[in-house]
C-alpha positions in Angstrom: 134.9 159.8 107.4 133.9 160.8 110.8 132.4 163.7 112.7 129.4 164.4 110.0 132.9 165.3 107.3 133.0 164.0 103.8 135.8 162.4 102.7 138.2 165.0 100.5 137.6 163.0 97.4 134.2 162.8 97.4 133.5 166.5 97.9 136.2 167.2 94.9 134.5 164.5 92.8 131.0 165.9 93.0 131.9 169.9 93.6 134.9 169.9 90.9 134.3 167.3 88.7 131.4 165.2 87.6 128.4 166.1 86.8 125.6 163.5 88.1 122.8 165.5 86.3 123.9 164.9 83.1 125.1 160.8 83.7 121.7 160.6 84.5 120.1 162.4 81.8 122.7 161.8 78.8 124.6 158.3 78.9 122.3 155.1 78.0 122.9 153.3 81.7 122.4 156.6 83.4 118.7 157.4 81.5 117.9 153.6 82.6 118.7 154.1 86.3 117.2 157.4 86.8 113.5 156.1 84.7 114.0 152.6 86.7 114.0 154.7 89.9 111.0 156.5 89.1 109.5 153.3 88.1 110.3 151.5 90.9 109.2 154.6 93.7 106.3 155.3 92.0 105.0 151.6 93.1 105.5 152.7 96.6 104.9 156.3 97.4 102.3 157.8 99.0 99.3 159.8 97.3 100.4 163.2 96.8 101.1 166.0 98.3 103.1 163.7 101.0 106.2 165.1 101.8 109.3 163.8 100.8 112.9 164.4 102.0 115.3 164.2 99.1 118.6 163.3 101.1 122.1 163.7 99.1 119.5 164.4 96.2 122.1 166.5 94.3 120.8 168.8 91.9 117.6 168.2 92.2 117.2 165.6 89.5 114.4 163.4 91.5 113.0 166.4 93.2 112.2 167.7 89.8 109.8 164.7 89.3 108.6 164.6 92.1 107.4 168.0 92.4 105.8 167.5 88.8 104.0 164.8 90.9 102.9 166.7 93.0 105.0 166.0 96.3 106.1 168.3 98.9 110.0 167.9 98.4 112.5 169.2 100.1 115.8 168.8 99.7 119.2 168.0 101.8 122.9 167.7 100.0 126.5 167.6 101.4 127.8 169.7 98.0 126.7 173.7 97.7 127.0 173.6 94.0 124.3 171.1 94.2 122.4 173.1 96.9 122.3 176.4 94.8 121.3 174.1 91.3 118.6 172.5 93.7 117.1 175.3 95.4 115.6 176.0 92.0 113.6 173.0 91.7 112.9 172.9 96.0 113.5 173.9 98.7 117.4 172.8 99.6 119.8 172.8 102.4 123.4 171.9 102.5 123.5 169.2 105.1 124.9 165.2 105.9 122.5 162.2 105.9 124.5 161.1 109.3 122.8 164.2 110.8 119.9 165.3 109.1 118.5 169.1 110.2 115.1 168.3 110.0 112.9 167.2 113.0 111.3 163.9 114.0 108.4 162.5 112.2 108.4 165.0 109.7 108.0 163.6 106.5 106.2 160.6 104.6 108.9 159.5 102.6 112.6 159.9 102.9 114.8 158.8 99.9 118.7 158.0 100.2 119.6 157.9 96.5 123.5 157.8 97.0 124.7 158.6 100.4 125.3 154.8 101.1 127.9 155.2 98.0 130.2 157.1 99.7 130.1 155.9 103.3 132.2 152.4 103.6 132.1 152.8 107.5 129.1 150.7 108.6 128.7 152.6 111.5 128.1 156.2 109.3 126.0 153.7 107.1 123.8 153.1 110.0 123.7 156.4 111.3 122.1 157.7 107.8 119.6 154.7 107.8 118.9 155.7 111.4 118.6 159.3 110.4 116.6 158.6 107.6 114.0 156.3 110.3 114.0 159.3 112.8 113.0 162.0 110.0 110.0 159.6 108.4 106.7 159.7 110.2 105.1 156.1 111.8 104.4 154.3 108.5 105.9 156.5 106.3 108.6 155.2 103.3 112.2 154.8 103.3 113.9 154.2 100.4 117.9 153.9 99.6 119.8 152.7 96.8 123.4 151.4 96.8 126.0 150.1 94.2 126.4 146.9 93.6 128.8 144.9 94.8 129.5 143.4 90.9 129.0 146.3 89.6 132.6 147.5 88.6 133.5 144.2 87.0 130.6 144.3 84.5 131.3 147.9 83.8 134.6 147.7 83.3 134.4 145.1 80.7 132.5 147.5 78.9 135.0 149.6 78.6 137.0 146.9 77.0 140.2 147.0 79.6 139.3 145.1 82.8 142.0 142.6 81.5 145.0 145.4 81.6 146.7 145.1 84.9 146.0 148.1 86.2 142.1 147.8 86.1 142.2 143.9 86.6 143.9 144.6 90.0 141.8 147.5 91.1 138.3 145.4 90.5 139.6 142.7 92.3 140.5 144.6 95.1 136.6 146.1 94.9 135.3 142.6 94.8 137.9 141.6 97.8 136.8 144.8 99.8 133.5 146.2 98.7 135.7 149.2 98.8 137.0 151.8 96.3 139.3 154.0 97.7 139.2 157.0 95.2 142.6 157.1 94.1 141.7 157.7 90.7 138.6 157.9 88.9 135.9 157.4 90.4 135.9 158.5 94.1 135.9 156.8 97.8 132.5 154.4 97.7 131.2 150.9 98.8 129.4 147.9 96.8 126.6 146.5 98.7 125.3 142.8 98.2 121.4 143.0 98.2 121.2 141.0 101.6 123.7 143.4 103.1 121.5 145.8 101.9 118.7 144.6 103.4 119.9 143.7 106.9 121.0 147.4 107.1 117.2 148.5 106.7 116.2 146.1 108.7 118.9 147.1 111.6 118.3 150.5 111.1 114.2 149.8 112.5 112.4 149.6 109.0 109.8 146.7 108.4 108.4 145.2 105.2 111.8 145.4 103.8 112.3 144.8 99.5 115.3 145.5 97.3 115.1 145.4 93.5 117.5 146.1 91.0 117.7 148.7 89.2 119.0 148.6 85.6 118.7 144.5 85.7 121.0 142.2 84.2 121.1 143.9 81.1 122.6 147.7 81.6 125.9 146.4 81.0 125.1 145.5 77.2 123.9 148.6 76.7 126.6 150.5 78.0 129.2 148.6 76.1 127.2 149.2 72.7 127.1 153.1 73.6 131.0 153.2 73.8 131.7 151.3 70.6 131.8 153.9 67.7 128.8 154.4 66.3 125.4 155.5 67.0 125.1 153.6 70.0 122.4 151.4 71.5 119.1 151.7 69.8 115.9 152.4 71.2 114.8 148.8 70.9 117.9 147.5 72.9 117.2 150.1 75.5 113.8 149.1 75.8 114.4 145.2 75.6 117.2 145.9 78.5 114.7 147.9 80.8 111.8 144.9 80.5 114.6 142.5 81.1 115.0 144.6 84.5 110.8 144.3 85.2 111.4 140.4 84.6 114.3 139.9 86.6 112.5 141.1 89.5 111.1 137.5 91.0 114.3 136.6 90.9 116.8 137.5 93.8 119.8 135.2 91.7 119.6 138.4 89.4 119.8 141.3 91.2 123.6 140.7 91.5 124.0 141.7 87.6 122.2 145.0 88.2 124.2 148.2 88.4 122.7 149.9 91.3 120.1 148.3 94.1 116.9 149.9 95.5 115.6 148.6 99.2 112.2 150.0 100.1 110.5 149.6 103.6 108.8 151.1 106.2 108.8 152.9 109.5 106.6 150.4 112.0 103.5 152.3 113.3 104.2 150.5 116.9 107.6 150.8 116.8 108.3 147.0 116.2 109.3 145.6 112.9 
């Protein structure tokens, strides 16, 4: 993926055929991640009305919060399905996170909330971050969240067939690679370790650098009770899963069993880190 292009896959994936609205709001894992996130931001954000830059924010799914919070969101997305669903919520622009159409120092916050999933070149990754850094004002929050580099092994075995051949070979080659190359499935993304993560902030200018996981060690028993028949997880699993995420939080060890990672920092005031 070069020259500000997505790769084939990834716009088919996202414009033809998933919808990341409704993972979020519908499956068990997906309602975790998306109130973790909220959780999580909320600890860091500025008062409102700051004004945030939604980058590769989709359909508008955290801009909707947001703006019930009171921030000034706009938005930026690579798909125009998600663009025309978005521009409902805030304003929205079909644009890249490698080269973002918005002007220096213009925002407060700017949130990455999956671009780094679909860019395994660390040079494009590096852009974004960059991009992200020139966009946010001198002390203002950047925030991005990746996959995990673990995360296809746990989730497999809830689907009760990472030992077929087939799916044993493919996770290994994720674990190998940090790579998934969208042949089925899924589409073209990369698993981050949290210290990759965070020298990538880091390298991209940002100071005061945290990551946290997301769903915690616990999203993966949830998810495997919600494809078992039945009625799925209860209410009381779901909730003991998403403290298990708050407690896992002192401890880095942990954040290798979460589904998704968030890194917070900040752009330096002086321009050092």
């Amino acid at each position: 993926m070069s020259n500000l292009e997505l790769a084939p896959s990834v716009m088919r994936f996202y414009g033809e055929t998933v919808n990341e609205d409704s993972r979020l709001r519908c499956s068990a894992d997906g309602r975790m991640e998306l109130v973790r996130t909220q959780e999580l931001l909320r600890r860091f954000l500025p008062p409102a009305p700051a004004r945030v830059l939604d980058v590769g924010g989709g359909t508008g799914i955290h801009a909707e919060w947001l703006v019930k919070d009171g921030y000034d969101v706009a938005l930026v997305d690579p798909v125009p399905r998600h663009v025309e669903v978005a521009s409902a919520v805030c304003p929205s622009v079909v644009g890249d996170a490698r080269g973002l159409p918005e002007p220096d120092d213009a925002f407060d916050v700017v949130q990455l909330l999956g671009p780094l999933y679909h860019l395994p070149d660390p040079a494009d990754r590096r852009q974004a971050l960059a991009e992200a850094s020139r966009v946010a004002k001198p002390g203002g929050l950047v925030a991005a969240a990746a996959i995990n580099r673990y995360a296809s092994l746990f989730e497999h075995v809830t689907y009760a067939h990472l030992h077929t051949e087939r799916i044993h070979d493919s996770v290994s080659k994720i674990l190998e690679t940090a790579t998934y190359d969208g042949a089925r499935g899924f589409t073209l993304s990369y698993f981050h370790r949290a210290e990759e993560l965070v020298t990538e902030m880091v390298e991209s200018g940002l100071g005061n650098v945290r990551v946290f996981g997301i769903e915690g060690p616990a999203w993966s028993l949830v998810k495997a009770v919600e494809q078992q028949p039945g009625e799925g997880p209860t209410d009381e699993l779901i909730a003991s899963a998403m403290d298990a995420a708050r407690m896992a939080e002192p401890y880095p060890e942990l954040l290798a069993a979460s589904s998704h990672l968030l890194a917070v920092g900040t752009v330096p005031n002086d321009g050092a880190v």
